[in-house]
C-alpha positions as CSV (number, residue, x, y, z in Angstrom):
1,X,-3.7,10.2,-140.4
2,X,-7.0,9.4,-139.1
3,X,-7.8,11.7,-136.1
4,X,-9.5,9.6,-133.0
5,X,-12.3,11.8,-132.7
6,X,-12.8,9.8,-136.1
7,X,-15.7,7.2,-135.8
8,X,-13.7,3.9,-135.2
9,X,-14.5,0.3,-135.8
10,X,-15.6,-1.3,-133.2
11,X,-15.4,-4.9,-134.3
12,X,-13.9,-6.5,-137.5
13,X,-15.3,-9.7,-138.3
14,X,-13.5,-12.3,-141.0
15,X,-14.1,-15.1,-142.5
16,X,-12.1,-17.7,-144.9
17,X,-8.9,-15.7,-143.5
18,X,-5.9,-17.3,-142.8
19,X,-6.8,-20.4,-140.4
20,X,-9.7,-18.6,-139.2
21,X,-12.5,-20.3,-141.7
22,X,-15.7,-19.6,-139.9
23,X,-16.8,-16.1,-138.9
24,X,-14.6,-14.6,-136.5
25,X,-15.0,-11.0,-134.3
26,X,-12.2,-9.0,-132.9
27,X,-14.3,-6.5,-130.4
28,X,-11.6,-3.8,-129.6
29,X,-11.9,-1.7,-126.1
30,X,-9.0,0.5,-125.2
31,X,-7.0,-2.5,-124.4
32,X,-7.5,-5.7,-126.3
33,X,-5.2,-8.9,-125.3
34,X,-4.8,-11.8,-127.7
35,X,-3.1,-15.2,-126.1
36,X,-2.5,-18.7,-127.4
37,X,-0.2,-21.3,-128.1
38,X,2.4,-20.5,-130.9
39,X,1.2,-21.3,-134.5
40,X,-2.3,-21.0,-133.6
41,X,-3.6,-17.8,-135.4
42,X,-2.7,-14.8,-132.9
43,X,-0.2,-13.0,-135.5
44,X,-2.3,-13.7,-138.6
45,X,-5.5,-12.3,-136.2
46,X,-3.6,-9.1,-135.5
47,X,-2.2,-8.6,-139.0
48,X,-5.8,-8.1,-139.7
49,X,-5.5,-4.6,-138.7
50,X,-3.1,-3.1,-140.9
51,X,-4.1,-5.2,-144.2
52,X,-7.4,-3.4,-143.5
53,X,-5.4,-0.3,-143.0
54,X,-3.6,-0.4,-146.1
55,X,-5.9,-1.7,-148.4
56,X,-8.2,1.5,-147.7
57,X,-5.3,3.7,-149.5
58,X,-5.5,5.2,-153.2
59,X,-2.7,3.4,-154.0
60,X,-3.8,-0.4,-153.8
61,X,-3.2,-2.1,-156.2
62,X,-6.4,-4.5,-155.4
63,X,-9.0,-4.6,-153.1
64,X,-6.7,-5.9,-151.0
65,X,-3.2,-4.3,-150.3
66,X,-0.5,-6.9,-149.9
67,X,2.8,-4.9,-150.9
68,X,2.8,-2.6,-148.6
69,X,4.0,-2.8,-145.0
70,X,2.7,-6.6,-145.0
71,X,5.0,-6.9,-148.3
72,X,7.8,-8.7,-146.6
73,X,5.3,-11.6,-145.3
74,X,5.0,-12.5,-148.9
75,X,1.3,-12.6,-149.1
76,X,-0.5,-13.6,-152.2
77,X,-4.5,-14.4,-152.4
78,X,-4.2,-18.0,-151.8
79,X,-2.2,-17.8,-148.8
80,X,-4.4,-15.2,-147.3
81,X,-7.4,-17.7,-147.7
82,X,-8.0,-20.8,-146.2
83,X,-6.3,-23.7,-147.3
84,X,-8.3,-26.2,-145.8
85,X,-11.5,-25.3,-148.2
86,X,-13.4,-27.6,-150.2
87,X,-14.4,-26.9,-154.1
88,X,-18.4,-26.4,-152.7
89,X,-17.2,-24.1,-150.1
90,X,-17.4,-20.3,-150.4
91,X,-14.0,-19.2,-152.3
92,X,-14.3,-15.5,-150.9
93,X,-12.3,-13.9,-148.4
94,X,-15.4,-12.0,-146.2
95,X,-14.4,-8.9,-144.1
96,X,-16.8,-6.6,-142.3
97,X,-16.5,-3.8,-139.5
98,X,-19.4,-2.8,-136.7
99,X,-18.7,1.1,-135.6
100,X,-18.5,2.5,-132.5
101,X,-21.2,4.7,-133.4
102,X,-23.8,1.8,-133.5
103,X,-26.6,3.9,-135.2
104,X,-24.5,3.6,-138.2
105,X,-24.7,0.9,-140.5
106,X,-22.4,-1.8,-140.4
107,X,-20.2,-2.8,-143.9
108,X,-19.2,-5.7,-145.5
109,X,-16.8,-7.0,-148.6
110,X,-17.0,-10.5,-150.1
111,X,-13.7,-10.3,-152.0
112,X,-12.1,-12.7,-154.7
113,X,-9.7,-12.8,-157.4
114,X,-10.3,-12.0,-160.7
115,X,-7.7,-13.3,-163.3
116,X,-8.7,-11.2,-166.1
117,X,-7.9,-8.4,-164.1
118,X,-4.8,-10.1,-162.0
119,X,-5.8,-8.3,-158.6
120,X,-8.3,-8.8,-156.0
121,X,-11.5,-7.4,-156.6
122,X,-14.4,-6.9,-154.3
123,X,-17.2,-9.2,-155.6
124,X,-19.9,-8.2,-153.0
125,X,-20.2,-4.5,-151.2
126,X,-23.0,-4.9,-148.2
127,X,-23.9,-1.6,-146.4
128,X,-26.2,-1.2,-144.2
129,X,-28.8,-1.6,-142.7
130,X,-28.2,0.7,-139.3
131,X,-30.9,2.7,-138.1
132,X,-33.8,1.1,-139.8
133,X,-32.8,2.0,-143.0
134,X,-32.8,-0.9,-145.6
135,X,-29.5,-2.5,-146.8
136,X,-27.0,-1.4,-149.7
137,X,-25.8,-4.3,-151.9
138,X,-23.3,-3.9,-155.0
139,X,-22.7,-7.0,-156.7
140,X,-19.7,-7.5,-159.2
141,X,-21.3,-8.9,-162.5
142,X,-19.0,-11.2,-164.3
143,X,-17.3,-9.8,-167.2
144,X,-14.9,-10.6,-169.9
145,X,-11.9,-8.4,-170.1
146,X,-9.7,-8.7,-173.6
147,X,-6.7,-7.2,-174.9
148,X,-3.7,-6.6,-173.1
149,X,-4.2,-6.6,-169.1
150,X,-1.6,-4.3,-168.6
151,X,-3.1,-1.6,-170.1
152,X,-6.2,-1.7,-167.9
153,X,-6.3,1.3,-165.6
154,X,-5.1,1.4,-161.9
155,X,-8.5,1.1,-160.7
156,X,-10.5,-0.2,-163.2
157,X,-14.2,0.1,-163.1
158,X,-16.7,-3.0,-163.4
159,X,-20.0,-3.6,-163.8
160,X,-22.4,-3.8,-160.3
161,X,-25.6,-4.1,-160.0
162,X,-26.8,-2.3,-157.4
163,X,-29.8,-3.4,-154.9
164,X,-31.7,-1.2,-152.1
165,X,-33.4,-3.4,-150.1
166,X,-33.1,-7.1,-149.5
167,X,-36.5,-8.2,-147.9
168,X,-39.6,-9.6,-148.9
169,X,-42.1,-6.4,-149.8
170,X,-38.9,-4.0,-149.7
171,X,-39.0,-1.7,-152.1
172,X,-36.5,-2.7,-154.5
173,X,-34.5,-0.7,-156.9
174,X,-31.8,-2.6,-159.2
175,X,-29.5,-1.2,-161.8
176,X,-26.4,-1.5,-163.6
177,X,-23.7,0.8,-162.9
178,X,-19.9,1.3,-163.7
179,X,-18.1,1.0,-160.2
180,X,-14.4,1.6,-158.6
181,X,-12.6,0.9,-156.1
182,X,-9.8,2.1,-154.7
183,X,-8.4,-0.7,-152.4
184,X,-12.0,-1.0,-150.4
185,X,-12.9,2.1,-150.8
186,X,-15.8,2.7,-153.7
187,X,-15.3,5.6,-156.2
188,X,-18.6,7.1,-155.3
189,X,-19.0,11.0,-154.9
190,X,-23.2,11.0,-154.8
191,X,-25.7,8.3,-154.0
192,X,-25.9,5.7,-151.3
193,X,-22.5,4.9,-151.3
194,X,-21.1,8.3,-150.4
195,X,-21.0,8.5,-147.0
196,X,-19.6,5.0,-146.7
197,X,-16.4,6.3,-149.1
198,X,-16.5,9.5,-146.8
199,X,-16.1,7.2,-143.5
200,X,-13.6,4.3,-144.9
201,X,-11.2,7.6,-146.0
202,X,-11.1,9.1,-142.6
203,X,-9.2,5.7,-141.2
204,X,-6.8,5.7,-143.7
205,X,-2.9,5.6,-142.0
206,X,-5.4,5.0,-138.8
207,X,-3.4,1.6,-137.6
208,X,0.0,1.7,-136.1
209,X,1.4,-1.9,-136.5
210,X,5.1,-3.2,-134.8
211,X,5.5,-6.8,-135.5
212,X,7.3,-9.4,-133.2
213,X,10.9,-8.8,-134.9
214,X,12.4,-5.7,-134.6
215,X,15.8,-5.3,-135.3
216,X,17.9,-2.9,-132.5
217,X,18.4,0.6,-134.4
218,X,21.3,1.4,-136.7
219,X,24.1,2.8,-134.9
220,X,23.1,6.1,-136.9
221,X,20.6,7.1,-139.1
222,X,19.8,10.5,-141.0
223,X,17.9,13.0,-139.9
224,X,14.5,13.5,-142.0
225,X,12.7,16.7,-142.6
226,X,9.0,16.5,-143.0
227,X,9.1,13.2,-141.2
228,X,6.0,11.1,-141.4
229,X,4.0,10.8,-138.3
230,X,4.3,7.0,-138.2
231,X,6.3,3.8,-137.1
232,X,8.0,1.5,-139.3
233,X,6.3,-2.1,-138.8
234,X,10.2,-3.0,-137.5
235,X,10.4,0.2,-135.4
236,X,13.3,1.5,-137.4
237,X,12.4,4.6,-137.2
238,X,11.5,5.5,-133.6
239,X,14.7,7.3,-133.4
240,X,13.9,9.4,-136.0
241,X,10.4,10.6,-134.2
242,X,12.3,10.7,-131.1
243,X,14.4,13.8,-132.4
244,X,11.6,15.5,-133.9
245,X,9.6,15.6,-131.3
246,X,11.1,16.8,-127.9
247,X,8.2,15.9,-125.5
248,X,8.1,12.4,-127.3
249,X,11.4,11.7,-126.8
250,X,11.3,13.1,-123.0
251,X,8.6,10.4,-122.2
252,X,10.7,7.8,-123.4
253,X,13.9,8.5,-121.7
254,X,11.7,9.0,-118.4
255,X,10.9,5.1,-118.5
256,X,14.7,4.3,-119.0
257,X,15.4,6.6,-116.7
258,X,13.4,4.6,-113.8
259,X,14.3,1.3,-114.9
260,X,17.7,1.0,-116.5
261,X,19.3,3.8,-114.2
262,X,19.9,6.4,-118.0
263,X,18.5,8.6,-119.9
264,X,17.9,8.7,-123.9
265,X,19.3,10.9,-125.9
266,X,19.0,11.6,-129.8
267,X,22.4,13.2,-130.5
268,X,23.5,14.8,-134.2
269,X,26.3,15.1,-135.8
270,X,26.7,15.8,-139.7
271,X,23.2,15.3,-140.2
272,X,23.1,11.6,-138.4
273,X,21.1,10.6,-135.6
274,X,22.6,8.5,-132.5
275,X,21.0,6.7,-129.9
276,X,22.7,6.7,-126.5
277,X,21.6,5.7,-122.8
278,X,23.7,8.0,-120.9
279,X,24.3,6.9,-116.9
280,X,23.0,9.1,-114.7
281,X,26.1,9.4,-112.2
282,X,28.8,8.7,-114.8
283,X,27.6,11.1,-117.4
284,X,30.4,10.8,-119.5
285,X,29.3,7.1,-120.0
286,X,27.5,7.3,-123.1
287,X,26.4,4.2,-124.6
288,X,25.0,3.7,-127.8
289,X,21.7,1.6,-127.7
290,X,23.1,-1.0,-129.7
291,X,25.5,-2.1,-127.5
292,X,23.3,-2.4,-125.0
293,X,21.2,-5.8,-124.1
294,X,18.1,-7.0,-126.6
295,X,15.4,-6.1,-123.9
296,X,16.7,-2.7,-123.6
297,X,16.9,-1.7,-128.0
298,X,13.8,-3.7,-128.1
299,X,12.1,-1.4,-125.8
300,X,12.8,1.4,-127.8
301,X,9.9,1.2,-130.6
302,X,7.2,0.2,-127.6
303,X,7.6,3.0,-125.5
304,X,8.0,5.2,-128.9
305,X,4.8,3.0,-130.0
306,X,3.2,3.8,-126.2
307,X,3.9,7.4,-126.5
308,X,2.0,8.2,-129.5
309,X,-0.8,6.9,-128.3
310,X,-1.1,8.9,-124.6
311,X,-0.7,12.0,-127.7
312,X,-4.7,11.6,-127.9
313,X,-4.9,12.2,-124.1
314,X,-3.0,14.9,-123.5
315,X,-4.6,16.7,-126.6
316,X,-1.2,17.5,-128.3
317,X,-0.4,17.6,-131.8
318,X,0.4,15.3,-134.2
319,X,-2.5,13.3,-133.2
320,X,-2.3,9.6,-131.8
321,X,-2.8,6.8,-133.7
322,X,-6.4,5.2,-133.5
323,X,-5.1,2.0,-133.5
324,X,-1.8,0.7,-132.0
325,X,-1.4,-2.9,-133.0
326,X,1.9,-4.3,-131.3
327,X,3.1,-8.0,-131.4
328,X,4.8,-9.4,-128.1
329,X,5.7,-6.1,-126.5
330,X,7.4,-8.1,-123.8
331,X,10.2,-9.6,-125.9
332,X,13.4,-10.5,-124.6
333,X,11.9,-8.5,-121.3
334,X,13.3,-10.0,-117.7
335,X,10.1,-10.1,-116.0
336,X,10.8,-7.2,-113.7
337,X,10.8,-5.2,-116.6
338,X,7.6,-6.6,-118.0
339,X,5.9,-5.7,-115.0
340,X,6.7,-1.8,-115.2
341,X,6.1,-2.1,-119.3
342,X,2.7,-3.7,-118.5
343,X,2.1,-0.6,-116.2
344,X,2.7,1.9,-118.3
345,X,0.4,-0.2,-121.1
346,X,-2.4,0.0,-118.3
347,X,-1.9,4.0,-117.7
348,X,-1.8,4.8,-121.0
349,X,-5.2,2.7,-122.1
350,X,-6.8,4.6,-119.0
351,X,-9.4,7.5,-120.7
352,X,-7.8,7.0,-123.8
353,X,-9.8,6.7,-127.5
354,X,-7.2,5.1,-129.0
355,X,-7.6,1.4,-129.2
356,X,-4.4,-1.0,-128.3
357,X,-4.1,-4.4,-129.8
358,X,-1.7,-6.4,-128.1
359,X,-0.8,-10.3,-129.1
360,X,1.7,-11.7,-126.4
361,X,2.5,-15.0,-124.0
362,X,3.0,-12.5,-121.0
363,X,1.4,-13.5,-118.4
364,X,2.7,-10.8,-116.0
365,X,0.9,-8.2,-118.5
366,X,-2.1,-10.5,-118.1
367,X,-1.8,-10.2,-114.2
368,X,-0.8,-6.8,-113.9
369,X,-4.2,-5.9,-116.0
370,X,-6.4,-7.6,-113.4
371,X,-4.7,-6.2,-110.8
372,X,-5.1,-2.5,-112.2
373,X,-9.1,-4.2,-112.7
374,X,-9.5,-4.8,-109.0
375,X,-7.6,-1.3,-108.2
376,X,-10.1,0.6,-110.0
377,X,-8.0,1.9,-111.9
378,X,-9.2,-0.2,-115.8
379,X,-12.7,-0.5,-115.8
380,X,-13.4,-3.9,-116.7
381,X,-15.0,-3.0,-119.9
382,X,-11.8,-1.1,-120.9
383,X,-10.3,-5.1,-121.3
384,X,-11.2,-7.7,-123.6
385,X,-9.1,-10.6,-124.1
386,X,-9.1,-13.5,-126.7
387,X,-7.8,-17.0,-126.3
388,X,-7.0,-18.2,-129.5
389,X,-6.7,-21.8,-130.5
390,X,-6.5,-24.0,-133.3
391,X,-9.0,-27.4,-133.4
392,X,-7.8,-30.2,-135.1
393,X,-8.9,-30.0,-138.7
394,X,-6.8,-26.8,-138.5
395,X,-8.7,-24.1,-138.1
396,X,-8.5,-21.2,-135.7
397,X,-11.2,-19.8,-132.9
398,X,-10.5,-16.6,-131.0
399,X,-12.6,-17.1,-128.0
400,X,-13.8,-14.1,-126.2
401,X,-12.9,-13.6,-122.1
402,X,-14.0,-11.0,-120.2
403,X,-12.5,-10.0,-116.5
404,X,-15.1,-8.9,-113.7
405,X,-14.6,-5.8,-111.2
406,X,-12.9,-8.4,-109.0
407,X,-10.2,-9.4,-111.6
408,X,-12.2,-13.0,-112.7
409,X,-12.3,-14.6,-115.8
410,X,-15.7,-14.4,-117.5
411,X,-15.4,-17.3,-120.3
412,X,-13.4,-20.1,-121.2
413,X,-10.4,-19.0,-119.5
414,X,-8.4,-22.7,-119.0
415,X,-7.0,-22.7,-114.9
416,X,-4.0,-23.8,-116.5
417,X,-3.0,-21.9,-118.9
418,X,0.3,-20.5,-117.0
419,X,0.5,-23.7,-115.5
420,X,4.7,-24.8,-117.1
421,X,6.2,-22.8,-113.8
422,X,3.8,-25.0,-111.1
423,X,4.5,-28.2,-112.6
424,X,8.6,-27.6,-113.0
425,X,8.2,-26.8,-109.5
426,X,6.5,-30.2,-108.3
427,X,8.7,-31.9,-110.7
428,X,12.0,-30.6,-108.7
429,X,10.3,-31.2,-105.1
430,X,9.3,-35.0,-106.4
431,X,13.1,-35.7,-107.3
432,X,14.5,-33.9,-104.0
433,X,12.0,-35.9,-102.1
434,X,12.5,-39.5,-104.4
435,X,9.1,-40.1,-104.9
């Protein structure tokens, strides 16, 4: 688990991803907001995040890591790419991540895929240059691979040739060398390389991800020793962290507490874990949390998700997640309850290093951030939002808004972009009034 006094990205840019063709930055601040329409790019944007994640473990198969936690998405290189390319166009999927740390030097992969070697292999490595020094640059030579492909090694090496230096005048140095990678990460111990491997392992298992369906918890589940410090993408799990972690679990039951009137509890029995709401003046009134409404299970894995992070905070151990990536927190929330979910988002962001990632339609999240803005109590450069949208020839923009100390939109903001509620509204006054 990467620890958050780990040097973080600070933006990840992309480009031939998904729908999102031309360059695109995600910036992310303790509390990062993506909007848009449905089917315009949010989901793919966000997903980001834990492909980048994954595909920085030992065990990828490729430069890119598609059977992992994003394997039920049924990924495969051409659907991560953009469709809407032309045969002169660039056929490389480009990634690159800016630190926090800005005096370090930024990094960037040009990756393709190689049939001889049936994975995705990165074709172009650019390091560099932060801090005046002069640019890194390993590029893939092309190479014929015979025999039997399923022999070659896990991570097989190729040639690169490797260039210091990019400028006019620069002092130049080129050579050939035998290079690995595991997922992103190059196989390089010594040389100018190193202390890129060094950072790119310290984020691995750094991104917590929950996507939009999550299923309401088994009625039981077993208990697990040695439990890994981590959510499932569906949340499945969050019971299972609940019960081995007291505090955790206390946290969680506090926000039930206030809002649905019971408290959480992880019972065992046999070795199986239950999840019950119990009612606070009938406490023999134990219900199990799937027989309770969607809203209410749903919950369950965001507060679990929410929790983890405030871990960095408070300074207890395990340590947070650096990145908490959550899709549509709000589901199947009335708004009343969004409201008090938005407020706990906003108080756990507060002095935290973690960074949240949230893509959602709420726009009483969206209005409870302002107001916690104009409180003083989120700095406005604690928020970033993105309005994502999708042009006509298909392809997707994420289009940075900022709010000022007063709560205002800085940047293409549209006035009405929560605007369904105000016309309904004049609709029904037109029809009562016959006009």
């Amino acid at each position: 688990m990467c620890y958050p006094s780990a040097v973080l990205p600070k933006v990840i840019v992309l480009r031939n991803y998904r729908s999102f063709a031309d360059e695109c930055e995600l910036e992310m601040r303790p509390l990062t907001l993506l909007y848009g329409a449905n089917n315009h790019g949010k989901s793919s944007l966000l997903r980001a995040l834990p492909l980048l994640d994954d595909s920085l473990s030992t065990n990828a198969p490729g430069a890119l890591c598609l059977d992992d936690r994003l394997a039920s998405l049924e990924l495969d290189f051409d659907s991560l790419r953009w469709r809407g390319r032309r045969d002169t166009d660039d056929p490389d999927i480009g990634i690159a991540l800016r630190w926090e740390d800005e005096s370090l030097p930024s990094v960037s992969w040009s990756l393709g895929e190689v049939e001889s070697l049936r994975r995705i292999a990165v074709n172009e490595l650019v390091v560099g240059g932060g801090n005046g020094e002069p640019p890194v640059r390993a590029v893939r030579r092309e190479e014929r691979y015979s025999g039997r492909t399923a022999a070659l090694p896990k991570h097989p090496t190729s040639s690169y040739t490797i260039q210091i230096g990019d400028r006019a005048g620069d002092e130049t140095a080129k050579e050939q060398e035998r290079l690995a990678f595991r997922g992103l990460v190059p196989v390089a111990t010594t040389g100018p390389l190193a202390p890129l491997a060094l950072r790119l392992e310290g984020l691995r298992e750094s991104v917590l991800w929950l996507r939009s369906l999550r299923p309401a918890p088994r009625r039981s589940l077993p208990r697990v020793a040695n439990l890994r410090w981590t959510l499932h993408p569906d949340g499945s799990n969050a019971p299972q962290l609940l019960d081995a972690d007291s505090a955790l679990c206390d946290e969680v039951s506090r926000f039930y507490e206030e809002h649905f009137g019971a408290e959480l509890r992880i019972e065992e029995s046999a070795s199986q874990l239950r999840t019950v709401l119990r009612n606070r003046s009938r406490t023999a009134f134990d219900v199990d949390i799937l027989d309770t409404g969607e809203g209410v299970s749903q919950l369950l894995s965001v507060l679990t998700a929410l929790a983890m992070v405030r871990r960095e905070r408070d300074g207890a151990a395990p340590a947070a997640p650096a990145i908490a990536a959550i899709e549509e927190p709000e589901a199947h929330l009335h708004p009343r309850v969004q409201r008090a979910l938005s407020e706990r988002i906003c108080d756990v962001v507060r002095g935290s290093r973690s960074r949240v990632v949230l893509e959602t339609h709420s726009e009483v999240l969206l209005l409870t951030v302002r107001l916690h803005v104009v409180s003083k109590k989120l700095r406005p450069e604690d928020v970033v939002i993105y309005r994502v949208r999708r042009l006509d020839d298909g392809r997707s923009r994420a289009e940075r808004v900022e709010l000022d100390e007063e709560g205002r939109f800085v940047g293409d903001w549209p006035p009405d972009e929560f605007s369904e509620d105000l016309s309904l509204s004049a609709e029904i006054l037109d029809l009562r009034e016959g006009t």
